[in-house]
C-alpha positions in Angstrom: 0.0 0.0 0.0 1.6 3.4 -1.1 1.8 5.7 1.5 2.4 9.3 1.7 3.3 10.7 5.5 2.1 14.0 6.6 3.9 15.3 9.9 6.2 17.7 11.9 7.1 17.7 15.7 8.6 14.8 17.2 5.6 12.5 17.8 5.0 12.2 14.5 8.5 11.7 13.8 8.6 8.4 16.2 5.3 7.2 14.1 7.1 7.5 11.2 10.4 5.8 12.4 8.0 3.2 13.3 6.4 2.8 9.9 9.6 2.7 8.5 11.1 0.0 10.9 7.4 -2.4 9.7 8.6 -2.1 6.0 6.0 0.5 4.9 5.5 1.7 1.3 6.2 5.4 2.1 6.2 7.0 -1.4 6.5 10.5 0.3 7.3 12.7 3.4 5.3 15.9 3.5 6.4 18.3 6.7 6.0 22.1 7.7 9.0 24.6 6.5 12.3 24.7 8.7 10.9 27.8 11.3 13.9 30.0 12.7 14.6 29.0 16.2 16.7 30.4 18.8 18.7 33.4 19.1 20.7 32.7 16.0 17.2 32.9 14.1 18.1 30.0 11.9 15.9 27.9 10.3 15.5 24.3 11.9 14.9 21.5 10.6 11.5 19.6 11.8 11.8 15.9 13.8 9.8 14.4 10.5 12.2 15.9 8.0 15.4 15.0 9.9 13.7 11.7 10.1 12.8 11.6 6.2 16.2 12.4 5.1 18.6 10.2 7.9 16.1 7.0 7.0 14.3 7.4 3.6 17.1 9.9 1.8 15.9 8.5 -1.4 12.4 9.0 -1.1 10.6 12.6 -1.9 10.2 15.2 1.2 7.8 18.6 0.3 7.8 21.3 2.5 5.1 23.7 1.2 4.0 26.7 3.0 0.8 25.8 1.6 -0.6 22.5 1.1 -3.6 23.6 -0.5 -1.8 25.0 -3.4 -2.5 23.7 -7.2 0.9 23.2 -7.7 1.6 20.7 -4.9 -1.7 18.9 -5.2 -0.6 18.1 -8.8 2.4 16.9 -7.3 1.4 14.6 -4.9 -1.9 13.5 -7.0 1.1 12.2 -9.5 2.6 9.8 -6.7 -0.5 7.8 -6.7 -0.8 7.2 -3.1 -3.4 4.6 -1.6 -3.3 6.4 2.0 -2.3 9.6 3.0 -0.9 9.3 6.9 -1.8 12.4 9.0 -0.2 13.0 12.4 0.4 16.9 13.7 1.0 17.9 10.4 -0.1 21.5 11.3 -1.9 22.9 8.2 -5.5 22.6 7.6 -6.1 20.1 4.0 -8.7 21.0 1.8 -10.7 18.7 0.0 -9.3 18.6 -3.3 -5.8 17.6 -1.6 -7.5 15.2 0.7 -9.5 13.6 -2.6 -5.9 12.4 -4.1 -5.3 9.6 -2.0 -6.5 6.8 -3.8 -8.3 4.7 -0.6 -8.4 7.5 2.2 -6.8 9.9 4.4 -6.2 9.0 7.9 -5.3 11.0 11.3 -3.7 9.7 14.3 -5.6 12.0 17.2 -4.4 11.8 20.5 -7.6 11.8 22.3 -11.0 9.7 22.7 -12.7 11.4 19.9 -15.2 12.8 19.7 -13.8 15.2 23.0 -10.8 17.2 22.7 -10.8 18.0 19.2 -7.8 20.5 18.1 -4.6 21.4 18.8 -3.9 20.6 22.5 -5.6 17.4 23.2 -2.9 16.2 25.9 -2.4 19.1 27.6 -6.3 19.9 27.6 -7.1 16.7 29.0 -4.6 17.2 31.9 -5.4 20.9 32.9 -9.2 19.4 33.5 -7.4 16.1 35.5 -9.4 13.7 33.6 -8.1 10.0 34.5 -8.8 8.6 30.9 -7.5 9.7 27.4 -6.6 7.2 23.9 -6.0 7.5 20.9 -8.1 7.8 18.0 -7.4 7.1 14.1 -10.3 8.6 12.0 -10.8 9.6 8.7 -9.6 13.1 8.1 -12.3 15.2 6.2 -12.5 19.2 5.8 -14.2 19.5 9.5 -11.3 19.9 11.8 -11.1 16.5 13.5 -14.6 15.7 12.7 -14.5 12.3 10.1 -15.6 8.7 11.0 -13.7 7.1 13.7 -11.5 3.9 12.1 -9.9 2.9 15.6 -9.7 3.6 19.4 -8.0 3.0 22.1 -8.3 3.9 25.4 -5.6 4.2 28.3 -6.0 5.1 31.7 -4.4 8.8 33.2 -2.1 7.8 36.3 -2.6 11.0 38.9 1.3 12.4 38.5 2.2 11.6 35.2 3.0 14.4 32.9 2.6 15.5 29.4 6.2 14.8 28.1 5.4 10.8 29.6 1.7 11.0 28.3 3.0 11.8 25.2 5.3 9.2 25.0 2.7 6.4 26.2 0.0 7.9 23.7 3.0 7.7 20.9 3.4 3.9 21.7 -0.4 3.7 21.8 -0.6 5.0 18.3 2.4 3.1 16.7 0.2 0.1 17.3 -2.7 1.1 16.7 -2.1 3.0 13.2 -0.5 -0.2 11.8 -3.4 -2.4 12.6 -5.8 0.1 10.7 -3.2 0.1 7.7 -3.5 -3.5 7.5 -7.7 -3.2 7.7 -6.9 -1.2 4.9 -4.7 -3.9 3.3 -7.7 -6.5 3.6 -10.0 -4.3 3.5 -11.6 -4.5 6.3 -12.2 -1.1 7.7 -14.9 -0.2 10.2 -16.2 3.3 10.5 -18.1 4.5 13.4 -19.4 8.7 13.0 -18.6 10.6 15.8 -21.6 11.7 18.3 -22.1 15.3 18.0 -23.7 16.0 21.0 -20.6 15.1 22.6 -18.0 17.3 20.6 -15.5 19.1 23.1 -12.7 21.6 22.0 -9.0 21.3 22.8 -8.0 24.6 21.6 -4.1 25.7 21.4 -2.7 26.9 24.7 -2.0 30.5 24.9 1.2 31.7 26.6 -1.2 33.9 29.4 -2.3 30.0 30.1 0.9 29.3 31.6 1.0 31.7 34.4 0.1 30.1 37.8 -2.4 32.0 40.0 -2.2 31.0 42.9 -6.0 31.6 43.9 -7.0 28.8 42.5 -7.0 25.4 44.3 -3.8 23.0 44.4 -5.4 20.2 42.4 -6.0 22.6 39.5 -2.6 24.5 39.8 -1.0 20.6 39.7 -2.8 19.5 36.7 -1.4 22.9 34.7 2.0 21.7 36.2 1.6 18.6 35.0 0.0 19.4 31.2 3.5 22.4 30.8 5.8 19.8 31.8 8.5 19.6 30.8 7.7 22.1 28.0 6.5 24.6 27.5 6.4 24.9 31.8 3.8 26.4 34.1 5.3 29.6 35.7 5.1 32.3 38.5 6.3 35.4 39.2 9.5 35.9 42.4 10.8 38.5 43.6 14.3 38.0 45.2 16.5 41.1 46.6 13.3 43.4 45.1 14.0 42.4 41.1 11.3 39.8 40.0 12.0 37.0 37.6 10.1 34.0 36.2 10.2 30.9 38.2 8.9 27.4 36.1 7.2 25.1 38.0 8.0 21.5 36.5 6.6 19.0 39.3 4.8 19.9 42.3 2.7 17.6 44.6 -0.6 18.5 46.5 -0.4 18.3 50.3 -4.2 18.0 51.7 -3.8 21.4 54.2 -4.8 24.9 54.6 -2.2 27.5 53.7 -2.1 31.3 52.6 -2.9 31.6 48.8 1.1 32.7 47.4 2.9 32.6 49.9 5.9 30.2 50.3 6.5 28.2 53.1 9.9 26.2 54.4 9.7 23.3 56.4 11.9 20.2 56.9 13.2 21.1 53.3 10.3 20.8 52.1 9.1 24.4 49.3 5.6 25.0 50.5 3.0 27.3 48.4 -0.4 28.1 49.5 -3.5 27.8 47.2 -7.3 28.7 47.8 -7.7 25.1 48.3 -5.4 22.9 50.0 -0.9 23.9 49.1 1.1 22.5 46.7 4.5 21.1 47.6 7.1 22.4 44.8 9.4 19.3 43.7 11.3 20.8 40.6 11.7 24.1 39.6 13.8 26.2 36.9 14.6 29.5 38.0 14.8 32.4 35.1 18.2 31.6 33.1 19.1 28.8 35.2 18.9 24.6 35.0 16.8 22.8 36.1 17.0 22.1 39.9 14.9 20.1 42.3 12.7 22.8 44.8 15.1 22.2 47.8 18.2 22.6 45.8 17.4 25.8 44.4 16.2 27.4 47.9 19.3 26.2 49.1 21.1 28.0 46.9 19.1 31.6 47.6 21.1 33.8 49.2 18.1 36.6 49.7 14.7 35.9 50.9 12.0 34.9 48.0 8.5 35.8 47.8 6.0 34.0 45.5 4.3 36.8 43.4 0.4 35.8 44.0 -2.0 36.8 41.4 
């Protein structure tokens, strides 16, 4: 089955490894543009072309700034593809594109269609703590996220785990479950299922405001933010130390069932202690503005002047 691979960050980039490790017909890589990064402004590479060219250096890679244009839907309608394979690619496809896969086009979704449709799906379904997320590979049609479900699978949501290990489980999840629909495909053998519209929820992109802590809110909540930021982008909070305030990332914090202040820190038996509206949060690693990263007693060790938790 002739294949054609539409992706960019580095969770599509492991799917891809994967589909070339099974021996897949890949006929062609299609990514976003190299983006400048960085203070040097230079344009970098995405995880699915360095991928493309370090494993399939013989097969074609596009990188159009629109995939909707004439010129590269003549392209790719001329490699004949059976499937087109969608995961994080990052543009919308319209139709016409879409109609030159010979079989289908498929999406791997990280969530339990049809909630958390979008952008964030992950991080989305940490900030609201939900114990449960999957993945789901569906039929991509012009609706964002809205085609005929081909496959799901559901995992369970363990209370501390974060979004770079979700990701990584959900990647695994996917892997697996993308290949068995390629081979319904194969036989074919597929089984749609529409989504239920009464139960559509949105997973918008996260803004940067989003990743500000306020401390008026209850631990459990503040945690879940924690969790869904870490290890990137990172959940963060204003501190002032010797009266100049900085940025202080929060990358793991653990709720501790008792009433404290709302923002302001506590010490005790080395523990970093921050009250919330609800219950505290116990800080467990931290990141401190142009610094490394540094577990929460290490770093207050190593403050010289008192800090004070900005509350907002």
């Amino acid at each position: 089955m002739r294949i054609i691979f539409f992706g960019t960050p580095n969770f599509a980039a492991e799917i891809l490894k994967d589909l070339i490790q099974k021996k897949a017909d890949i006929v062609a890589v299609v990514s976003q543009p190299d983006r400048a990064k960085g203070r040097s402004k230079k344009p970098v590479p995405t995880p699915v072309k360095e991928t493309s060219t370090s494993f399939l250096p013989d097969v074609p890679l596009f990188q159009p700034e629109k995939a909707s244009s004439k010129e590269f839907i003549h392209q790719i309608e001329n490699l004949k593809a059976d499937l087109f394979v969608i995961v994080a690619y990052g543009q919308i496809l319209k139709q016409e594109l879409l109609d030159a896969a010979l079989q289908d086009a498929i999406n791997v979704h990280a969530s339990l269609l049809p909630k958390y449709r979008g952008a964030a799906p992950i991080q989305r379904a940490l900030m609201a703590g939900d114990a449960k997320t999957g993945i789901t590979i569906m039929e991509v049609v012009r609706q964002m996220d809205a085609g005929d479900m081909l496959l799901q699978v559901p995992i369970d949501i363990p209370e501390n785990m974060t979004f770079g290990e979700l990701e990584e489980r959900l990647c695994e999840v996917g892997k697996k479950a993308l290949w068995e629909t390629i081979e319904a495909f194969e036989k074919k053998n597929v089984k749609r299922t529409p989504q239920d519209s009464a139960e559509v929820t949105y997973a918008p992109k996260l803004q940067p405001e989003e990743r500000q802590v306020s401390w008026g809110r209850p631990a459990q909540e503040i945690s879940n933010l924690i969790r869904a930021l870490s290890p990137q982008p990172g959940a963060w909070t204003w501190m002032e130390q010797n009266a100049e305030r900085k940025r202080l990332k929060i990358l793991g914090a653990r709720v501790l069932h008792e009433a404290r202040k709302p923002g302001e820190l506590f010490l005790e038996d080395g523990k970093v202690i921050v009250g919330c509206t609800e219950n505290s949060l116990e800080l467990l690693q931290v990141q401190p503005e142009g610094k490394k990263i540094l577990t929460a007693s290490e770093w207050i060790r190593g403050c010289k002047e008192k800090i004070t938790i900005v509350a907002i």
